[in-house]
N, C-alpha and C positions, 0 to 999 in steps of 0.2 A: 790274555784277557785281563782287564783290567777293572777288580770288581772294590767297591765301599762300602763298606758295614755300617752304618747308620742306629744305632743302638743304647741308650743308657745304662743297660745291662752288659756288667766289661766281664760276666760268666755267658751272657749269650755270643758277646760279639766273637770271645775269646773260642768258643766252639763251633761256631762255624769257620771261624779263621783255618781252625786245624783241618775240619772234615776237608775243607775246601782245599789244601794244601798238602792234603792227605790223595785227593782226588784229581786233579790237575797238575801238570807240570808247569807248563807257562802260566802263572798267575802270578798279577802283582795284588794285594789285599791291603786295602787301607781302613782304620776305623775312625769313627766318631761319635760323641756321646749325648749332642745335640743338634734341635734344630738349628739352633744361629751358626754354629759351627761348618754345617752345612752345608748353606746358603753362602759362605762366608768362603769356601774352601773351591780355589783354581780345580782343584781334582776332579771334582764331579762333570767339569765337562772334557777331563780327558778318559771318564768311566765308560765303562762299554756294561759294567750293571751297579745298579745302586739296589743295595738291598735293606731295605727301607724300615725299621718299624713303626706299625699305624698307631701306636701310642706315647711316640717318641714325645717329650716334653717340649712345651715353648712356640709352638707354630701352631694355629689350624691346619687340621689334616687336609684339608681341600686343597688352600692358599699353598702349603708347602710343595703337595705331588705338583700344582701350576706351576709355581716356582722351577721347580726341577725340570719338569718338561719344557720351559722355555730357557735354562740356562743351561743345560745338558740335554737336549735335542738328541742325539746319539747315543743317549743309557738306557736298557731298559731296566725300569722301574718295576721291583718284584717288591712286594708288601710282605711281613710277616708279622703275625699278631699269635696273642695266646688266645685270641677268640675269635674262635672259627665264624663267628653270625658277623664277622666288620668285612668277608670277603665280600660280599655284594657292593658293599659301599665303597669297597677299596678300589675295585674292577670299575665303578658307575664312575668312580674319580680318575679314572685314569690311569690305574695303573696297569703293567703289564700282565702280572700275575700275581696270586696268591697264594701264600705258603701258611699252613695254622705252624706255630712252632710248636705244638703237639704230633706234626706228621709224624714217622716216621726218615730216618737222615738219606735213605733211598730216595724217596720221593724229594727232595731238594737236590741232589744231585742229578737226580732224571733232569729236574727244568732247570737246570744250571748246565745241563747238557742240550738238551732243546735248544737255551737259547743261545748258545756255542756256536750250534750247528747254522743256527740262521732261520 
């Protein structure tokens, strides 16, 4: 699996890199620290997830989750926010799923397993 971290926070990106690495054998994990970078980077459409933060800097949230769904068509798009109340709006934008970064690291690893499976 071939997952993008998407984050300005290089203490969030950096911890889920591990859990993730920690949790999977075949994983390739790439990061980034902005929007334009993003947009910018061949990888996303060879992702199979992009794990998104919905307050990443530099892009409208809307404009960006379209963006990605039309240039990585084959990633699913997982949101995570330190605020639980942006899941409705994350989901209504299109994204695949939502993660508060309050969860619990079980419950990120379940939907990183879910969406493994298919």
């Amino acid at each position: 699996m071939r997952i993008l971290i998407a984050d300005d926070d290089f203490q969030v990106r950096g911890a889920l890199r591990l859990l993730i690495e920690q949790q999977f054998d075949d994983v390739a994990v790439e990061e980034i620290s902005a929007a334009g970078q993003l947009l910018e980077l061949h990888q996303c459409a060879s992702s199979d997830l992009i794990l998104l933060d919905w307050e990443l800097p530099g892009e409208d949230r809307f404009s960006l989750l379209q963006d990605l769904k039309t240039r990585c068509p084959g990633a699913a798009v997982v949101v995570l926010s330190a605020l639980p109340e942006s899941r409705k709006e994350a989901l209504v934008c299109g994204a695949r799923a939502f993660i508060s970064k309050n969860d619990p690291p079980e419950v990120f690893i379940q939907l990183l397993r879910d969406i493994a499976a298919g």
